[in-house]
N, CA and C atoms as an extended XYZ file, in Angstrom:
498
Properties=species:S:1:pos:R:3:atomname:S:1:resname:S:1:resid:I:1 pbc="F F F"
N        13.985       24.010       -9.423 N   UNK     1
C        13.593       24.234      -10.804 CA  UNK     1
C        13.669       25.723      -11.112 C   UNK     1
N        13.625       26.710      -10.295 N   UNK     2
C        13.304       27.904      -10.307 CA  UNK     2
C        14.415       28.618      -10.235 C   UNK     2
N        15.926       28.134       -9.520 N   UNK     3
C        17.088       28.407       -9.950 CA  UNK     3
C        17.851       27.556      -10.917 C   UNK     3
N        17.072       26.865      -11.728 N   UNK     4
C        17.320       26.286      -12.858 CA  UNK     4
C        17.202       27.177      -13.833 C   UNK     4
N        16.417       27.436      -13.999 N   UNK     5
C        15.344       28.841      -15.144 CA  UNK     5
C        16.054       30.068      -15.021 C   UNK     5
N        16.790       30.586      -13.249 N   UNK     6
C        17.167       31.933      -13.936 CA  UNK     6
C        18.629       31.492      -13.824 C   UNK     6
N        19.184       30.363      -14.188 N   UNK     7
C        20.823       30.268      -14.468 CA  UNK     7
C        20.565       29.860      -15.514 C   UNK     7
N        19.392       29.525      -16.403 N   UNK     8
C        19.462       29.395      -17.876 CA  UNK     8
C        19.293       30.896      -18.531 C   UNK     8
N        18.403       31.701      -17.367 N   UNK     9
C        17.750       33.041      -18.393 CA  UNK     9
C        19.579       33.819      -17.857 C   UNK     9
N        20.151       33.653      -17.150 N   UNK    10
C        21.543       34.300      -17.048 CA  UNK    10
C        22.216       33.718      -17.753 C   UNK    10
N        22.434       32.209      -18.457 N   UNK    11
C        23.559       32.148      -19.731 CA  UNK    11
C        22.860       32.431      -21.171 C   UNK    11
N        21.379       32.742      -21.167 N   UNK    12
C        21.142       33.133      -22.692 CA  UNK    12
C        21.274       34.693      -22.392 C   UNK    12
N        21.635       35.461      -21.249 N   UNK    13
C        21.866       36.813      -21.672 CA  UNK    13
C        23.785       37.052      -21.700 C   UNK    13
N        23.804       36.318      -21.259 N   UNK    14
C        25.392       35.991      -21.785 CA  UNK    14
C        25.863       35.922      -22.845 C   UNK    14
N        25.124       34.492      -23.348 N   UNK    15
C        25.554       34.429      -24.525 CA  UNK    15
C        25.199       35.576      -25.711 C   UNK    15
N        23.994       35.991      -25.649 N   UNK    16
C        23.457       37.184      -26.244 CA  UNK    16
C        24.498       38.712      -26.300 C   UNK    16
N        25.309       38.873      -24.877 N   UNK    17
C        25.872       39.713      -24.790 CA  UNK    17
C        27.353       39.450      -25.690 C   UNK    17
N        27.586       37.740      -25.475 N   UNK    18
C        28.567       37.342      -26.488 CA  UNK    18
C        28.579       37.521      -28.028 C   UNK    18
N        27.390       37.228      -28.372 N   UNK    19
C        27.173       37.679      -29.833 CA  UNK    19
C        26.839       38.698      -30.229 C   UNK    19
N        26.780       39.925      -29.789 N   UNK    20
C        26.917       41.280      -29.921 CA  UNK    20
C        28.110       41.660      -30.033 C   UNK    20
N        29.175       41.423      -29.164 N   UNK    21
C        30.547       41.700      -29.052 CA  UNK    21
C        31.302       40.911      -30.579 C   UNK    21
N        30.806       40.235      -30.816 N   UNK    22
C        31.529       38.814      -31.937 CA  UNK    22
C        30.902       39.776      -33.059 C   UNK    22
N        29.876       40.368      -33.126 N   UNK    23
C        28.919       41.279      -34.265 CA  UNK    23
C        30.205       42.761      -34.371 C   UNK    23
N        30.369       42.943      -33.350 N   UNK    24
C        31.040       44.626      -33.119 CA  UNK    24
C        32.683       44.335      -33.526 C   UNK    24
N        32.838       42.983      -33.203 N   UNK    25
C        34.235       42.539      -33.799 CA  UNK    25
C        34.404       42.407      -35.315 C   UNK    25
N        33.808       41.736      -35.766 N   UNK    26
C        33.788       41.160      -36.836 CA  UNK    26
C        33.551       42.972      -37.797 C   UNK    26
N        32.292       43.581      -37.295 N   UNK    27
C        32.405       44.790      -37.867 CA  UNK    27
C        33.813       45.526      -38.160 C   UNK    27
N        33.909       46.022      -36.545 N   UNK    28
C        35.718       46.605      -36.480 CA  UNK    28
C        36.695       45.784      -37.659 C   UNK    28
N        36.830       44.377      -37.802 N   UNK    29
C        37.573       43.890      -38.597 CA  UNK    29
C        37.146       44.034      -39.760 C   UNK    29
N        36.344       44.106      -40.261 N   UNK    30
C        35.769       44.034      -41.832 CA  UNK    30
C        36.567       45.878      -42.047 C   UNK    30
N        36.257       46.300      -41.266 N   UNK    31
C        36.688       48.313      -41.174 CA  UNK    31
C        37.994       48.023      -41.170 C   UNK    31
N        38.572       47.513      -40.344 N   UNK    32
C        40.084       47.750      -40.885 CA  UNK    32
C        40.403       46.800      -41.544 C   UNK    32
N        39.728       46.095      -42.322 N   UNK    33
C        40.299       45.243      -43.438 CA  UNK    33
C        41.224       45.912      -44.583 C   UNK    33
N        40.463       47.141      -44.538 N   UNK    34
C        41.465       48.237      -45.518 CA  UNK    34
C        42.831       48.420      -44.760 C   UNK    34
N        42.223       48.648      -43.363 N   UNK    35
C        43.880       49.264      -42.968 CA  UNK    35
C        44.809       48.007      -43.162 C   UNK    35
N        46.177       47.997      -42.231 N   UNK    36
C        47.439       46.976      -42.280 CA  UNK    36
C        46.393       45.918      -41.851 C   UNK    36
N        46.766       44.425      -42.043 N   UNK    37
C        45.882       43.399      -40.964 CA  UNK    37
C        46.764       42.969      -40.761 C   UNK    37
N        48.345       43.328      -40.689 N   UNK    38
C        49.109       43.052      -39.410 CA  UNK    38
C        49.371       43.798      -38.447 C   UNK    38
N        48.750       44.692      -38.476 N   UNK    39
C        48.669       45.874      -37.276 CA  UNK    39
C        48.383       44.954      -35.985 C   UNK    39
N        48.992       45.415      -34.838 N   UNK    40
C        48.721       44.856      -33.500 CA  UNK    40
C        47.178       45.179      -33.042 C   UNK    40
N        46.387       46.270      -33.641 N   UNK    41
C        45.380       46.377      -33.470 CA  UNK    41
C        44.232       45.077      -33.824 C   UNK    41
N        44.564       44.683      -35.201 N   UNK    42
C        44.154       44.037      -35.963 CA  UNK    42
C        44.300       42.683      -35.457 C   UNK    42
N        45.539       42.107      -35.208 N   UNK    43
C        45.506       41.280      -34.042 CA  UNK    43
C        45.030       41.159      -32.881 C   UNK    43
N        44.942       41.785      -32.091 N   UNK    44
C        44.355       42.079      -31.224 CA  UNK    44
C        42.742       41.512      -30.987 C   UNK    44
N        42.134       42.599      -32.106 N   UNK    45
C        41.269       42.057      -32.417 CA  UNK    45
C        40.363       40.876      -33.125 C   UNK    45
N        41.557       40.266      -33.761 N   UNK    46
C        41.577       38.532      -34.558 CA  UNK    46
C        41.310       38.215      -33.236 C   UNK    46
N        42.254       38.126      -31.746 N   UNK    47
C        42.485       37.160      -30.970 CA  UNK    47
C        41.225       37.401      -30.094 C   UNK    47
N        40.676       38.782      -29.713 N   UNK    48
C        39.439       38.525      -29.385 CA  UNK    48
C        37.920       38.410      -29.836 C   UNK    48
N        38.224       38.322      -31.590 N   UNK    49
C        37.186       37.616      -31.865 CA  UNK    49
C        37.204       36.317      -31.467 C   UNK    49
N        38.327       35.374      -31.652 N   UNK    50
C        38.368       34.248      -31.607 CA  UNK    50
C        37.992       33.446      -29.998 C   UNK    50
N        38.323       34.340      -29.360 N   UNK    51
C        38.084       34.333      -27.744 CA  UNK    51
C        36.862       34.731      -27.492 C   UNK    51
N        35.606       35.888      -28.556 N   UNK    52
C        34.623       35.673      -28.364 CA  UNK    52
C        33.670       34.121      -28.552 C   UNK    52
N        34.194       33.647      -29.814 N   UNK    53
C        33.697       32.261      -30.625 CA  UNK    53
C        33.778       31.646      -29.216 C   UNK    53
N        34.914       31.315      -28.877 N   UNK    54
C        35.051       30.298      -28.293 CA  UNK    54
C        34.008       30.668      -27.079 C   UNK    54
N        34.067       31.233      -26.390 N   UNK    55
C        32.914       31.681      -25.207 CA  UNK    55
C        31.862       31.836      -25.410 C   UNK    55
N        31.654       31.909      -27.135 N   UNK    56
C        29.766       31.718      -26.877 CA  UNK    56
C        29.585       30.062      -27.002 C   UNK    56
N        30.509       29.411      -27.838 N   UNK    57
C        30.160       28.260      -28.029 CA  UNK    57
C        30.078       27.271      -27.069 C   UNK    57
N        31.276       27.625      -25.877 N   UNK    58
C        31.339       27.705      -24.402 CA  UNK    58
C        29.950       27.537      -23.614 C   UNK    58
N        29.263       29.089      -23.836 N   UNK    59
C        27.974       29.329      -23.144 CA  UNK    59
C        26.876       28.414      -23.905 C   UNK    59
N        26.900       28.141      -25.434 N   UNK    60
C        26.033       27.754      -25.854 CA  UNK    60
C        26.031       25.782      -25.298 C   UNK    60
N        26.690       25.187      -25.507 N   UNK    61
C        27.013       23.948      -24.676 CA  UNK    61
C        26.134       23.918      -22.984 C   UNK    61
N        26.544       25.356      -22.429 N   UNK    62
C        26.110       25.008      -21.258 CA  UNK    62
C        24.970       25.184      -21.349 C   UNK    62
N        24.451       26.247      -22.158 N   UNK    63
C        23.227       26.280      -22.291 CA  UNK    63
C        22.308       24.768      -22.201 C   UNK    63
N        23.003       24.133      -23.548 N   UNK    64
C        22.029       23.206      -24.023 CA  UNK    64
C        22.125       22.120      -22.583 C   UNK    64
N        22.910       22.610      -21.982 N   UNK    65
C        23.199       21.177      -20.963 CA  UNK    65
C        22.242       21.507      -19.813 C   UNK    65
N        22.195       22.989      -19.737 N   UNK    66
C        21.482       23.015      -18.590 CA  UNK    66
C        19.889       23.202      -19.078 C   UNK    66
N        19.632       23.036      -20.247 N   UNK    67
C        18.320       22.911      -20.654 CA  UNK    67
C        18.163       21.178      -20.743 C   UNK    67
N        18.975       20.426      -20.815 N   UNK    68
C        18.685       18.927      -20.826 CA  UNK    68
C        18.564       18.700      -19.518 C   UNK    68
N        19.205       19.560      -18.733 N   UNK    69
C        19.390       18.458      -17.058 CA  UNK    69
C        17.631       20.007      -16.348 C   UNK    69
N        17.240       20.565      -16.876 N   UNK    70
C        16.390       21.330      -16.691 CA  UNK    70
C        14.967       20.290      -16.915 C   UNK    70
N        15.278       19.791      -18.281 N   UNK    71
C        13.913       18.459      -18.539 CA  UNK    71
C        14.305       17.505      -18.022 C   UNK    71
N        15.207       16.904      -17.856 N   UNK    72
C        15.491       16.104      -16.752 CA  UNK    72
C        15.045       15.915      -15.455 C   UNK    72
N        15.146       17.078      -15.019 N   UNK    73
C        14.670       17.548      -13.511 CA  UNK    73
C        13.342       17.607      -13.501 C   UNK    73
N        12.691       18.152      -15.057 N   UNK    74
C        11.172       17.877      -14.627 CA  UNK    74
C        10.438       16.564      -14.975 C   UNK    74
N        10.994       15.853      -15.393 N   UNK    75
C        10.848       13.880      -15.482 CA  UNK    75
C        10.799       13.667      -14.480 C   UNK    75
N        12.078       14.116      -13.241 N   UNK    76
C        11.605       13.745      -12.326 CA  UNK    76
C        10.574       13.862      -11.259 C   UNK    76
N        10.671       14.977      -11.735 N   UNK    77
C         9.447       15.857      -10.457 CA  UNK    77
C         8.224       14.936      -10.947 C   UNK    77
N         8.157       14.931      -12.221 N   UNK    78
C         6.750       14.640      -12.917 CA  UNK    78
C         6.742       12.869      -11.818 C   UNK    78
N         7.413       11.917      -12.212 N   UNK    79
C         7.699       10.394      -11.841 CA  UNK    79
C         7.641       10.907      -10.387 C   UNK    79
N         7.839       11.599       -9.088 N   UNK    80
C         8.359       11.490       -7.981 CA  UNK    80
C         6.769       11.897       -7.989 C   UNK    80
N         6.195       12.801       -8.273 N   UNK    81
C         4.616       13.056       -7.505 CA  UNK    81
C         3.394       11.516       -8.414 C   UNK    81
N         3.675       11.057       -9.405 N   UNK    82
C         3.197        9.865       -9.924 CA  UNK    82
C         3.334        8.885       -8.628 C   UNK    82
N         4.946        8.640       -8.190 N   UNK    83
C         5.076        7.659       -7.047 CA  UNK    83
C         4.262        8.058       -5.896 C   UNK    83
N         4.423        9.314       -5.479 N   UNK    84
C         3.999        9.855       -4.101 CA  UNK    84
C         2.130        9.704       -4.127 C   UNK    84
N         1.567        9.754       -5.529 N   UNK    85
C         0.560        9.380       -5.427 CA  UNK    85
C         0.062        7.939       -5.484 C   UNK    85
N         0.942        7.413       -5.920 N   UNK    86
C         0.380        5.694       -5.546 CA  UNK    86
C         0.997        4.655       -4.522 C   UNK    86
N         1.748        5.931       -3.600 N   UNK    87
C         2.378        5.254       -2.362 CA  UNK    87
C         0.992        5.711       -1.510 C   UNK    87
N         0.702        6.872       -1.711 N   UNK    88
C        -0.933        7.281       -1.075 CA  UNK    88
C        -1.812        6.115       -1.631 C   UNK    88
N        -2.337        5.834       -2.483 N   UNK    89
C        -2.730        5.399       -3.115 CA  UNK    89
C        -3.053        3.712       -1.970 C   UNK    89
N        -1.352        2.997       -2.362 N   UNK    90
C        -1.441        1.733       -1.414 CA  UNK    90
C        -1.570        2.116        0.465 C   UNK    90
N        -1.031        3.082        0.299 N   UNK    91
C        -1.365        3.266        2.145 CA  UNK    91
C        -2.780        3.618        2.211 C   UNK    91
N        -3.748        4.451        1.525 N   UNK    92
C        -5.383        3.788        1.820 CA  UNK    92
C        -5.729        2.444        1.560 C   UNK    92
N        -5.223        1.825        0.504 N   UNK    93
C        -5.538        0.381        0.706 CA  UNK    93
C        -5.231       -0.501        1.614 C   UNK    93
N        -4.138       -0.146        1.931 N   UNK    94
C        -3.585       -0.658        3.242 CA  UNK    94
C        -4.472       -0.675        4.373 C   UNK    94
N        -4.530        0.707        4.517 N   UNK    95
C        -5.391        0.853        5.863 CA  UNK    95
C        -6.780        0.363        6.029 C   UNK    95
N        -7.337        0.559        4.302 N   UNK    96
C        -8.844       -0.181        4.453 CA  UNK    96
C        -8.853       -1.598        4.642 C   UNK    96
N        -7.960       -2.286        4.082 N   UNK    97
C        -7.432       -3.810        4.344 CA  UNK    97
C        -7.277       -4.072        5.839 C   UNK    97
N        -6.497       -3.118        6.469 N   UNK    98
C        -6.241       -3.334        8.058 CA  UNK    98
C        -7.997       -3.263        8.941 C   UNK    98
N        -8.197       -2.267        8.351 N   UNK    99
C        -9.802       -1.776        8.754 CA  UNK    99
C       -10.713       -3.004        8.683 C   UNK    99
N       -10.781       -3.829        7.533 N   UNK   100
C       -11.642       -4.891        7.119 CA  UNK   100
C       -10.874       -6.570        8.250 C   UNK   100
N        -9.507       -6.682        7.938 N   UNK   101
C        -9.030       -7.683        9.219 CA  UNK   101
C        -9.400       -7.418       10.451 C   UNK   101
N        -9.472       -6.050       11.104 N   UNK   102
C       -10.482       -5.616       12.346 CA  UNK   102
C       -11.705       -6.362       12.648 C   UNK   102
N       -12.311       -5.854       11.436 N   UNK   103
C       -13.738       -6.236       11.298 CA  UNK   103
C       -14.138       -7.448       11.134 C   UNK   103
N       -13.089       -8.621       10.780 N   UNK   104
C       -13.414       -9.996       10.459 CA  UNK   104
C       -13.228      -10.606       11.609 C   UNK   104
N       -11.550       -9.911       12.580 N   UNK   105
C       -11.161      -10.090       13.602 CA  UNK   105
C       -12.389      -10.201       15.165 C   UNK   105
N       -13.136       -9.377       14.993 N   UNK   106
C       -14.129       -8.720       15.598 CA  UNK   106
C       -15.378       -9.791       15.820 C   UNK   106
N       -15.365      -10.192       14.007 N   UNK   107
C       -16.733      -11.100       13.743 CA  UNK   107
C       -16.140      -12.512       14.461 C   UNK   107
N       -15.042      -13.243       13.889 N   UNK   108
C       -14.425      -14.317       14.491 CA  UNK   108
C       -14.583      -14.423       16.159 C   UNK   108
N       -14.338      -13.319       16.553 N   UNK   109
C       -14.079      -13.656       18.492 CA  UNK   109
C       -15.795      -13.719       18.406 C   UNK   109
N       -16.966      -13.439       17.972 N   UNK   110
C       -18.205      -12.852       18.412 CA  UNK   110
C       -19.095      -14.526       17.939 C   UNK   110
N       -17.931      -14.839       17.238 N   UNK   111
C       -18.451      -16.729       16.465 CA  UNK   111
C       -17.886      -17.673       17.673 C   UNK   111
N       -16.612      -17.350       17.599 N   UNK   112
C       -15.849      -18.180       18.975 CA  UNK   112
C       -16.684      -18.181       20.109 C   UNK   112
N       -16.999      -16.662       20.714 N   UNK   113
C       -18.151      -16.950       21.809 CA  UNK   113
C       -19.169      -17.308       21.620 C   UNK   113
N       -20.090      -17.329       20.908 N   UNK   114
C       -21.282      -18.046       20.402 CA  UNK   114
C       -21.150      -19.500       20.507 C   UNK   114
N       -19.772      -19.834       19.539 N   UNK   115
C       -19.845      -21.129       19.456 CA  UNK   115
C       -19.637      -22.058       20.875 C   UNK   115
N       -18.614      -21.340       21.932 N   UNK   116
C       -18.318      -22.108       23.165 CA  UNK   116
C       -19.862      -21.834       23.958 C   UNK   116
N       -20.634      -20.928       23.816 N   UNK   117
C       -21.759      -20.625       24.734 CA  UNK   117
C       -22.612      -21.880       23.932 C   UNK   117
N       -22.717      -22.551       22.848 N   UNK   118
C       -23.319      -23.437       22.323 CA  UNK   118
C       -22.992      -24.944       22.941 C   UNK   118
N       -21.270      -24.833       22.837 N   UNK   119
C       -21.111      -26.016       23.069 CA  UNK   119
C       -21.406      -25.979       24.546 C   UNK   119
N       -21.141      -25.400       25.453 N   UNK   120
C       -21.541      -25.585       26.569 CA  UNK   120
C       -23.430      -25.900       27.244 C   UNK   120
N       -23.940      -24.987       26.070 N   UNK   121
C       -25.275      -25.349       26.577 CA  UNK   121
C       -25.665      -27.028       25.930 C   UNK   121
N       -24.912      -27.019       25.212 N   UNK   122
C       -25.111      -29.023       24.239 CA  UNK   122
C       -24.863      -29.541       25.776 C   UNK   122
N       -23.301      -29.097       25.829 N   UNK   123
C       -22.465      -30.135       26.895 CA  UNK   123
C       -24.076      -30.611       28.321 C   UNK   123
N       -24.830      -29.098       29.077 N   UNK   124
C       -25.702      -29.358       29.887 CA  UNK   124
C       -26.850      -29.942       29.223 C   UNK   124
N       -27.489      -30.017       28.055 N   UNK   125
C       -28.647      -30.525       27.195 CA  UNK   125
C       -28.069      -32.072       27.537 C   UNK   125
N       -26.867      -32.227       26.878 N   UNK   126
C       -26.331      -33.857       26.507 CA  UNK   126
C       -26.672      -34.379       28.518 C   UNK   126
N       -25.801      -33.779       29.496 N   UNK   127
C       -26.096      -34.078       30.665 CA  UNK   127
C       -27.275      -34.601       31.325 C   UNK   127
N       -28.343      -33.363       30.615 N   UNK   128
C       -29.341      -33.972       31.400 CA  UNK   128
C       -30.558      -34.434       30.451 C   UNK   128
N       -29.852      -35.038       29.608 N   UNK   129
C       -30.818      -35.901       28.788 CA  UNK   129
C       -30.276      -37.058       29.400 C   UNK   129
N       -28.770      -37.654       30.027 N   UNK   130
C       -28.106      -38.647       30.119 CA  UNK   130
C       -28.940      -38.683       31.611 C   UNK   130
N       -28.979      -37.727       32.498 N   UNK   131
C       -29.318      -37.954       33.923 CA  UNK   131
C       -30.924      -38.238       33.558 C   UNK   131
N       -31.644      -37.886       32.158 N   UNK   132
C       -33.553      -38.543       32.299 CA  UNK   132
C       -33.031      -39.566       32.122 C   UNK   132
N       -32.287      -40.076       31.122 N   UNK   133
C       -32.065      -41.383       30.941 CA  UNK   133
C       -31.892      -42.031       31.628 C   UNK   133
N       -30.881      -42.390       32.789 N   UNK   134
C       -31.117      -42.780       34.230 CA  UNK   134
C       -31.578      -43.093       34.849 C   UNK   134
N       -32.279      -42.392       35.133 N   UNK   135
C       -33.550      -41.516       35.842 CA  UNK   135
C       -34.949      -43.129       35.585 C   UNK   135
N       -34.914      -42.265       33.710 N   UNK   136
C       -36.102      -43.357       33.439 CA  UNK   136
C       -35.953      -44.895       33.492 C   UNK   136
N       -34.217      -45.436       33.161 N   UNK   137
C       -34.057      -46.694       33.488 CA  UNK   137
C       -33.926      -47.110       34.674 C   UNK   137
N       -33.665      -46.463       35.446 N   UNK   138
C       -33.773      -46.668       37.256 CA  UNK   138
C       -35.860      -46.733       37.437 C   UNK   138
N       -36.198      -45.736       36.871 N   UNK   139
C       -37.733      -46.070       36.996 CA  UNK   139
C       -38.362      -47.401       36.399 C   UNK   139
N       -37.522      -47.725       34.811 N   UNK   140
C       -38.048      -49.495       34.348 CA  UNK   140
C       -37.886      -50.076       35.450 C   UNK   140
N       -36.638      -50.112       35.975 N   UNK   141
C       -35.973      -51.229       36.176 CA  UNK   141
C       -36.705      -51.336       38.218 C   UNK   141
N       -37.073      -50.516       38.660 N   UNK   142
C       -37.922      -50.656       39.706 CA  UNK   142
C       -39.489      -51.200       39.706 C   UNK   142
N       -40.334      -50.115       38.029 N   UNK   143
C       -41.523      -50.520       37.338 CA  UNK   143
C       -41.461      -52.446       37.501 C   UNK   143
N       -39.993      -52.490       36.866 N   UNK   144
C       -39.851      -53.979       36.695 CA  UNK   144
C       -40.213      -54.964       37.445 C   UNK   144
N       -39.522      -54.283       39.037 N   UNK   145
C       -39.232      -55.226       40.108 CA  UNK   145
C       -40.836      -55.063       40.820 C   UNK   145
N       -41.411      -54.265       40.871 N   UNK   146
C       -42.454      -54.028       41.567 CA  UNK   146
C       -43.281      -55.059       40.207 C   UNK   146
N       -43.270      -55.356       39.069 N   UNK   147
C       -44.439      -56.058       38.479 CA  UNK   147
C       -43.652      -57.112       38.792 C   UNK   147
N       -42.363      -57.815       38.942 N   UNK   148
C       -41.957      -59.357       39.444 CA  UNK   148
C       -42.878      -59.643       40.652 C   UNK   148
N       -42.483      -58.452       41.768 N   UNK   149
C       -42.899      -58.479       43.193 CA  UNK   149
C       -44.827      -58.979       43.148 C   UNK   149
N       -45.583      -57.819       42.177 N   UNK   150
C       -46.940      -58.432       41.954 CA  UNK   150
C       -46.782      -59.466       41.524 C   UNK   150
N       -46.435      -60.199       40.149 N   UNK   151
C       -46.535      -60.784       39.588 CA  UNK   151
C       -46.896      -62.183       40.461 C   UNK   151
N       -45.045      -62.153       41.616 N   UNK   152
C       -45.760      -63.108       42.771 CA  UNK   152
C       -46.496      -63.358       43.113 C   UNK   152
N       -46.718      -62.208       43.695 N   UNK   153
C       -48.138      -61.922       44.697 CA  UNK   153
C       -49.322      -62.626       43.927 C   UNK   153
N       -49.503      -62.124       43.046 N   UNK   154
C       -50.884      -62.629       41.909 CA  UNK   154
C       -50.402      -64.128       41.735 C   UNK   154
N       -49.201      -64.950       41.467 N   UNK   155
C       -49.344      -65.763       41.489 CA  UNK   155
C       -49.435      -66.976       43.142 C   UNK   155
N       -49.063      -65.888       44.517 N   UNK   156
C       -49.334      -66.633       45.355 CA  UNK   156
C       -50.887      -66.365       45.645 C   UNK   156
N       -51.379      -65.977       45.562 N   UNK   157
C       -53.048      -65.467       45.241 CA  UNK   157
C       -53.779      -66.440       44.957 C   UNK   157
N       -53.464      -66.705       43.432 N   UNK   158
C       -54.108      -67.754       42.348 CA  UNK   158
C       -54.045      -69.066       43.299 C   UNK   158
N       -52.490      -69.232       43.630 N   UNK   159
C       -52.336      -70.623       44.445 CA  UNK   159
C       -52.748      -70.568       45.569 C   UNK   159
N       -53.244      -69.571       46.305 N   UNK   160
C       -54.162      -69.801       47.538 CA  UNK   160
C       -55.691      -70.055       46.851 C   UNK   160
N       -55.610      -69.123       46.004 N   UNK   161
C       -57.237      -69.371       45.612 CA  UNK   161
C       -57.554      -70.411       44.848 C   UNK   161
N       -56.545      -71.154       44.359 N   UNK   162
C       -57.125      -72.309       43.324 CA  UNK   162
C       -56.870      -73.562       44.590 C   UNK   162
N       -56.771      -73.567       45.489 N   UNK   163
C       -56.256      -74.374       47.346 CA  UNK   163
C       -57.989      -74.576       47.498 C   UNK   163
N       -58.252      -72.823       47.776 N   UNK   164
C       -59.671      -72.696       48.622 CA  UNK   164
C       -60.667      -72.983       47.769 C   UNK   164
N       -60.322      -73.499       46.434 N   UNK   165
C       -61.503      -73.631       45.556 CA  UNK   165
C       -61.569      -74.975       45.259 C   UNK   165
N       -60.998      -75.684       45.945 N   UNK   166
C       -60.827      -77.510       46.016 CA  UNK   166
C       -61.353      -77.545       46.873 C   UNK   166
C-alpha cells in the first residue's frame, strides 16, 4: 500500500510537471502568434504542445487507475483482516468445542466405570441372594423331612400309647 501512495505521489508530480510545461507552451505560442506560425519554431512547438496533452492525459489515466486499484487494494486488506478475524474467531470455537467433547469424553468413561462396578456388584447381590435362596430351600425342605420323620415318630408314639392304654 505504501508503494502504492508514493507511485501515485510520483505520477501527480509528473503530471503537475506536465502541466506547467503545456502552461509555458501554450504561453510561447500565444507570443509568437504574432510572429510566422509557420515558422519551424512554431511547429515545433505545436508538436510539443501536443505531445505535452497527450502525456498528461497519459499520466492522468494512470493516475486514476492507480487510485482505483489503490481502493481496491484497501477492500482488500479491509475483507482479508474481517476473514482473519473470524477464522480466529471459529478456531476458538473450535477449540472450546474440542475442550467441552474432552470433558463429556471424560464424564462418559467415569459413567461406563460406575456403571460396570454396578453391574458387577448386582451380578454378586443377584448371586448371593440366589445361593440364600438355596440355602433356605435346602433348609424347608430338610425342616420338612425332619417334621415327616417326627410326625412318624408322634404318630408311632400315639400307636404305642393308644396299645398301652387298652
Amino acid at each position: 500500500l505504501r508503494e502504492k501512495e508514493v507511485e501515485i505521489q510520483s505520477f501527480q508530480e509528473e503530471l503537475l510537471e506536465s502541466e506547467r510545461e503545456k502552461h509555458k507552451l501554450k504561453t510561447s505560442m500565444a507570443m509568437m502568434k504574432g510572429d510566422v506560425e509557420s515558422s519551424p519554431r512554431a511547429k515545433h512547438l505545436a508538436q510539443r504542445l501536443a505531445e505535452s496533452e497527450a502525456t498528461s492525459q497519459l499520466l492522468q489515466s494512470q493516475l486514476q487507475e492507480k487510485d482505483k486499484l489503490a481502493l481496491h487494494s484497501q477492500a482488500l486488506h479491509n475483507e482479508i483482516q474481517t476473514m482473519s478475524t473470524r477464522v480466529q474467531s471459529l478456531e476458538d470455537q473450535l477449540h472450546q468445542r474440542d475442550l467441552e467433547c474432552e470433558e463429556l469424553e471424560g464424564g462418559m468413561q467415569e459413567i461406563k466405570r460406575k456403571a460396570q462396578r454396578d453391574k458387577e456388584a448386582l451380578k454378586r447381590a443377584t448371586r448371593q441372594h440366589k445361593d440364600r435362596a438355596i440355602q433356605s430351600e435346602q433348609s424347608v425342605e430338610a425342616l420338612g423331612n425332619q417334621l415327616e420323620d417326627a410326625n412318624g415318630e408322634l404318630q408311632q408314639l400315639r400307636g404305642k400309647l393308644s396299645k398301652s392304654k387298652r
